[in-house]
Each structure stands twice: as structure tokens, then as C-alpha cells.
C-alpha positions as CSV (number, residue, x, y, z in Angstrom):
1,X,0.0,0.0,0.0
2,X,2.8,2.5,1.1
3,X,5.0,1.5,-1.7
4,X,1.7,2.4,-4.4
5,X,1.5,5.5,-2.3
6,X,4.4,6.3,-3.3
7,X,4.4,5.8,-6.8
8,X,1.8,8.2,-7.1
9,X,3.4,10.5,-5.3
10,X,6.8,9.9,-7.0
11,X,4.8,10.4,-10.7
12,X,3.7,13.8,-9.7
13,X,7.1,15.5,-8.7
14,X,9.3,13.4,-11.0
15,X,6.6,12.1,-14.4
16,X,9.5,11.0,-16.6
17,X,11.6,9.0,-14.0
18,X,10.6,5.8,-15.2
19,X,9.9,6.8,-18.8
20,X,13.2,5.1,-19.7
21,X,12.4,3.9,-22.9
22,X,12.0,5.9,-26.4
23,X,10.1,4.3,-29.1
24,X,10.5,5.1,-32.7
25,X,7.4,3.7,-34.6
26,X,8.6,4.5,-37.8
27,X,11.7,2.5,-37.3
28,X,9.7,-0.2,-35.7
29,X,12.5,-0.1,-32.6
30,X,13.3,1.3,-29.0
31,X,15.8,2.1,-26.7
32,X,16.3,2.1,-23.2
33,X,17.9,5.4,-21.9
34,X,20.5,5.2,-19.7
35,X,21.3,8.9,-18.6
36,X,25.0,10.3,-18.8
37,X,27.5,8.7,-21.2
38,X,25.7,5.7,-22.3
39,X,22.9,7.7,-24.2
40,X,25.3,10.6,-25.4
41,X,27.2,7.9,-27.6
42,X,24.3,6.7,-29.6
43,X,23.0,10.0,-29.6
44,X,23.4,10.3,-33.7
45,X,22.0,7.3,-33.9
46,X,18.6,8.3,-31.9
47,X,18.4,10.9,-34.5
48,X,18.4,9.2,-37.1
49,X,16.5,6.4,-35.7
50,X,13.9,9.5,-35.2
51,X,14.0,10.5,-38.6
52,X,16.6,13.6,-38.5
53,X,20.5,13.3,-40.1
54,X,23.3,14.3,-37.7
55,X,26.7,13.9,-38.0
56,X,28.9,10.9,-35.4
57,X,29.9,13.7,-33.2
58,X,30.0,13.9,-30.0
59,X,27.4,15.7,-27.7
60,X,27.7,16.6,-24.1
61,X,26.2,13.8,-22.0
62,X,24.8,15.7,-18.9
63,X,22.7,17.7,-21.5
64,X,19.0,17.9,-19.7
65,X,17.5,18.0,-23.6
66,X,19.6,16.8,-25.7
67,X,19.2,18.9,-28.7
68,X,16.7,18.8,-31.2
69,X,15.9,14.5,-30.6
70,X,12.4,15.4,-29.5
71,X,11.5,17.1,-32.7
72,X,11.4,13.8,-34.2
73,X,9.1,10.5,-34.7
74,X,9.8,9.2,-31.0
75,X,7.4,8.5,-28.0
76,X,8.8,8.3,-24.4
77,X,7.5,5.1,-22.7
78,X,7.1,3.1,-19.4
79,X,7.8,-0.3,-19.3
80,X,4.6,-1.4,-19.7
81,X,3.2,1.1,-22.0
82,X,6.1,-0.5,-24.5
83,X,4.9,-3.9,-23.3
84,X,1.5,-3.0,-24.2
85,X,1.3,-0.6,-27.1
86,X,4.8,-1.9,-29.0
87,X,5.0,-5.7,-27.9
88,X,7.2,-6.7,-31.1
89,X,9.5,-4.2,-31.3
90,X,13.6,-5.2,-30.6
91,X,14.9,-2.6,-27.6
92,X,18.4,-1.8,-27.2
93,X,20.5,0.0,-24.6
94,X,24.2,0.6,-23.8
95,X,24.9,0.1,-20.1
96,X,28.3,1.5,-18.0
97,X,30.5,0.3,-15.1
98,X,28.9,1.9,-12.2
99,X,31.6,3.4,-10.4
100,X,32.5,5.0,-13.9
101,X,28.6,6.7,-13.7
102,X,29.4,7.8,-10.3
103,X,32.5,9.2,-11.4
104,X,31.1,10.9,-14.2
105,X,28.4,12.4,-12.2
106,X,30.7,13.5,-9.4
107,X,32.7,14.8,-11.7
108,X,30.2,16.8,-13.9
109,X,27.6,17.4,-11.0
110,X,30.1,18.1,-8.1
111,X,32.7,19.8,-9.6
112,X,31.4,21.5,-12.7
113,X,30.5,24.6,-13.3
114,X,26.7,24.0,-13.8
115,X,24.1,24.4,-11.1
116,X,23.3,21.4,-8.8
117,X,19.7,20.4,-10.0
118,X,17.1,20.4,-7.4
119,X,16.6,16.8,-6.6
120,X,20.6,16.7,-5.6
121,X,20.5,19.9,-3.5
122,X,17.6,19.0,-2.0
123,X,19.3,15.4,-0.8
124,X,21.9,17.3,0.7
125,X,24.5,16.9,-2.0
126,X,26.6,20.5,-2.4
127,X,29.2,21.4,-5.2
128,X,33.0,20.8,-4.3
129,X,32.0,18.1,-1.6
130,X,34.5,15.6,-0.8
131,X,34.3,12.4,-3.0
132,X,33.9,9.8,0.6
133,X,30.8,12.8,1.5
134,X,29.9,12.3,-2.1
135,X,29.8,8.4,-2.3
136,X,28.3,8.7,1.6
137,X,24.7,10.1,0.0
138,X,24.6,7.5,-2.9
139,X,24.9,5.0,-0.8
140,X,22.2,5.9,1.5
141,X,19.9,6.7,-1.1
142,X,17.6,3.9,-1.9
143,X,16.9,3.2,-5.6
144,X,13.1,3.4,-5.3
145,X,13.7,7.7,-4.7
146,X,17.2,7.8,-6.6
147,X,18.0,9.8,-9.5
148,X,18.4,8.2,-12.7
149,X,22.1,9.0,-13.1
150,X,22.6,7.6,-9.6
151,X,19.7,4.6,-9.8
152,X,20.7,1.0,-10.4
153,X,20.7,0.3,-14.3
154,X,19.0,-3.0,-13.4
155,X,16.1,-1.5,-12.2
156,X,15.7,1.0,-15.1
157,X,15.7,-2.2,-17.2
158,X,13.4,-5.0,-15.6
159,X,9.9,-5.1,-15.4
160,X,8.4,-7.7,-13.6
161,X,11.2,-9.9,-13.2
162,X,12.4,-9.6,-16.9
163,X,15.4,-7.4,-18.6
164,X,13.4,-5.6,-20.9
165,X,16.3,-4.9,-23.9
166,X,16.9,-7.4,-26.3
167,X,20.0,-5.8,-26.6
168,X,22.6,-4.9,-24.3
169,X,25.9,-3.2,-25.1
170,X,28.9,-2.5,-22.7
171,X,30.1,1.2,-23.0
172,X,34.0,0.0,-22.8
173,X,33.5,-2.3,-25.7
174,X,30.9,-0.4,-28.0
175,X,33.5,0.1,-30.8
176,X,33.8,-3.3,-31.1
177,X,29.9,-4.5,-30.0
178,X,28.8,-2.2,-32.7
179,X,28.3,-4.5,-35.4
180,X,25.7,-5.8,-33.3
181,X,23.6,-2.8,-33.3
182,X,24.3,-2.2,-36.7
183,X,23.0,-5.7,-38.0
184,X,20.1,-4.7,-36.0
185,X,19.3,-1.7,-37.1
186,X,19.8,-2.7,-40.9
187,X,17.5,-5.9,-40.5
188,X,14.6,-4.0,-38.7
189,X,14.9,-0.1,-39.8
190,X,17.1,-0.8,-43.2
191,X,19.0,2.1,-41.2
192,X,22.9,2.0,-41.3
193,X,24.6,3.7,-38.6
194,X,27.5,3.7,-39.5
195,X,30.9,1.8,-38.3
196,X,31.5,3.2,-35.0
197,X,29.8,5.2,-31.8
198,X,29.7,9.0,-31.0
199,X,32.9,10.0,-29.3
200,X,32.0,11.4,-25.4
201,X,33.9,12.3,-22.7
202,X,34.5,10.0,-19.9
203,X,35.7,10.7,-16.1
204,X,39.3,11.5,-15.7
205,X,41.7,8.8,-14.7
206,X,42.0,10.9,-11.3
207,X,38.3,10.8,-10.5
208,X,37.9,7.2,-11.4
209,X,41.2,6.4,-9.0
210,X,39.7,8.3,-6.1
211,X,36.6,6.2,-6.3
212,X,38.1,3.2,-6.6
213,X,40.5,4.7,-3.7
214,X,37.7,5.7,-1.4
215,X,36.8,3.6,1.8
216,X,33.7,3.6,0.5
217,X,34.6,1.7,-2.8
218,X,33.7,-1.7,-2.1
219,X,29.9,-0.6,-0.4
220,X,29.7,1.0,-4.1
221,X,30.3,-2.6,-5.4
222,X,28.1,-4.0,-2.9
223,X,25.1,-1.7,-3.5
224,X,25.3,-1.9,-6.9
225,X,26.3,-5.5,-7.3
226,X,22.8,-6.2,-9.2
227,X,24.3,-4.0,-12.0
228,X,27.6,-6.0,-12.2
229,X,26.0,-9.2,-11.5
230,X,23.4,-9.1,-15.0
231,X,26.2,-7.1,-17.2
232,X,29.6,-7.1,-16.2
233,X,30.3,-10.7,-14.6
234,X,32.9,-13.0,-16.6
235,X,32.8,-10.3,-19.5
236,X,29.3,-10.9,-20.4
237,X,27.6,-8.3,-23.2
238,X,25.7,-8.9,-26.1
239,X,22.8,-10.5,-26.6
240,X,21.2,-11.7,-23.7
241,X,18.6,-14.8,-23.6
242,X,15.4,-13.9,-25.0
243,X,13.3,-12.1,-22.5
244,X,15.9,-13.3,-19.7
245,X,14.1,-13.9,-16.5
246,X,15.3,-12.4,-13.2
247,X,12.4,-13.8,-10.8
248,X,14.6,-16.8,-9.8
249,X,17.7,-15.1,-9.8
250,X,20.0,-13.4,-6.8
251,X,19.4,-10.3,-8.5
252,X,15.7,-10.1,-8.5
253,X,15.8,-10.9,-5.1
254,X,17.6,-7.5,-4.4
255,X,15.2,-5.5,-6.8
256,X,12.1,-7.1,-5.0
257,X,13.7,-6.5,-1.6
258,X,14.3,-2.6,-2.3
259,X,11.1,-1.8,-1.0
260,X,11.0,-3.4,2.3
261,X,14.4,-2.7,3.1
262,X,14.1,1.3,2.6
263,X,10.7,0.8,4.6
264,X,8.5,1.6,1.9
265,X,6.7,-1.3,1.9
């Protein structure tokens, strides 16, 4: 009860937190968004996919609307309004190393030049905090009121037990997992993308160090072991099984446990 409370609650301050998938219907395919660096390399190929041309360039990947995609043939879904209204259609997405998202949020958030945006002032992040006071809030935020650059890539892409994407590609090997999206796109849009992903600027070797220096480094790995667990264990990428199931698994456990352990439910 407390946990559909919320929900409702959670749709009227924040409506497109959990519209994390963009549907082209002309193209006959979606994608799930994964904020920051993941989505600002297949930028271009959004574009296209929504019916503009743009050039393989790179684009800046904090960018709150990235320029000129929403002009285009695309609808912004939930989970099960894609389940519902676009059953047949192959999703992709591109996924990251979490500690590299924190890294490149710390870094862009924390010590950019930008505004903090209201929900990360109002959780008591501040700019130029200390990476441990930094890593201290993510990891007492719970993922049912987290941001999406901070929230568990797992649950942006499960519904009911399954992973959603029929595809999933790993950020640190897209150049050479691109053929993959490429077939994909030829066979169901007769789109070609191109040989290689958007360039995009990833955390510094310094921020990425202090992370993985922090005391707080392996709690990271620990609250976000879902993540590793579906996408990064033994090298794993690709093509997962069709409609993989997660309602047996270790990992579903955790996502189905989020609610009563942040006393939600």
C-alpha cells in the first residue's frame, strides 16, 4: 500500500523518472535510456532512428535535452506502456560500469561549473564536496527515490522480473559491439549507422582512481552488485537470452527486496 503511495506521489514531482524507454514507430524499434554517457554515444544514432541526419559527433552527455531529438518521430514510454502498445518491437540500450557513472556524475555534478539540479540539493548533495561525503549520500539513497544518473541500471531495465532490452551493449566495448547494433538496425529499420559510436567524454583517470581509492569503494560494489552481476560478470555483453528472466535469480531478489528494506513497503 505504502509503496503504491508512493508511486503516485513519486509520478507527480518526477513524471519521466521511469519513462526510460523511447520508441521510434517508424523505425519499428526502442531504446532504453540510460542517462550520462551511455545515451550521449548513440546520440546520432537516436536521431536518425527519429528521422533527423546528424553527423557521429560527440554531444555533451549531462545535457538535460539533448538537442533537437524530441522534434522527431519518437514516444517516451514506461515499461509497460512498451509492453502494451509496441510488444514486437527489438529494444536496445548501452549500459556502464557503475563506479565510472558515479565518477562521471561526481565529476560533472560536483565539480562542474553548472548548477546542482534540485533533486541533488535538495538530498543534501553540495558542489565541491569531498568524494567519501559524495559516495556517503549515494549509498544511502535507496533506488526506489534515486535519480536516474545515480539509480541501479537493473532496475531501469526490468519489469516484472524480466530485462526488458533485447540488446545490451557494454560502453567500454561499443566500438567493437557495434556491429551488433548495426545488423540490428539494418534488418529491422534498413537504417545503417555507421561503423563506429559518437565520441564522449568520460571521467578522468584521477576521478575514477579516487573512487576506486575511497573507503567507501567496495559498499559501491556492494550496493550496486545487481548491476555488475546481469552485465559485467565473466565479460558478459551482447545478446542476452530472449526475455531473460530475473524472478529466480540473486538479482531479483535484491530488486524485489528494495522496497521493504528502505521501509517503503
Amino acid at each position: 500500500m505504502l509503496q503504491a503511495m508512493y508511486d503516485v506521489f513519486d509520478r507527480q514531482r518526477r513524471p519521466l523518472r521511469n519513462r526510460h524507454y523511447m520508441v521510434f514507430r517508424k523505425a519499428g524499434v526502442g531504446y532504453a535510456r540510460i542517462p550520462g554517457a551511455p545515451m550521449a554515444t548513440v546520440f546520432p544514432v537516436l536521431k536518425m532512428l527519429s528521422g533527423q541526419t546528424t553527423p557521429p559527433s560527440a554531444t555533451q552527455a549531462y545535457a538535460a535535452d539533448l538537442p533537437g531529438l524530441w522534434d522527431g518521430d519518437v514516444e517516451l514510454l514506461t515499461a509497460s506502456e512498451l509492453k502494451r502498445r509496441h510488444p514486437d518491437f527489438p529494444v536496445f540500450t548501452v549500459v556502464q560500469y557503475p563506479h565510472t557513472r558515479l565518477a562521471a556524475c561526481y565529476e560533472h555534478l560536483v565539480l562542474g561549473d553548472a548548477d546542482l539540479p534540485a533533486y541533488f540539493e535538495e538530498n543534501h548533495f553540495r558542489k565541491q564536496m569531498p568524494m567519501d561525503a559524495f559516495l556517503e549520500r549515494v549509498l544511502e539513497t535507496s533506488d526506489l527515490v534515486a535519480d536516474n544518473l545515480l539509480r541501479s541500471q537493473a532496475s531501469m531495465l526490468h519489469h516484472k522480473g524480466t530485462l526488458l532490452p533485447d540488446l545490451v551493449l557494454d560502453l567500454n566495448k561499443l566500438p567493437s559491439e557495434w556491429s551488433k547494433l548495426r545488423s540490428l538496425l539494418i534488418r529491422q529499420s534498413d537504417l545503417d549507422i555507421g561503423e563506429g559510436p559518437a565520441a564522449v567524454e568520460l571521467p578522468t583517470h584521477q576521478t575514477a582512481e579516487a573512487i576506486r581509492n575511497s573507503r567507501y569503494f567496495g559498499q559501491v560494489l556492494r550496493h550496486y552488485r545487481r548491476d555488475y552481476k546481469l552485465f559485467f560478470d565473466n565479460g558478459t555483453g551482447g545478446w542476452p537470452p530472449k526475455r531473460q528472466s530475473l524472478k529466480n535469480s540473486e538479482a531479483a531478489e535484491d530488486l524485489n527486496g528494495q522496497a521493504s528494506s528502505s521501509g517503503l513497503a
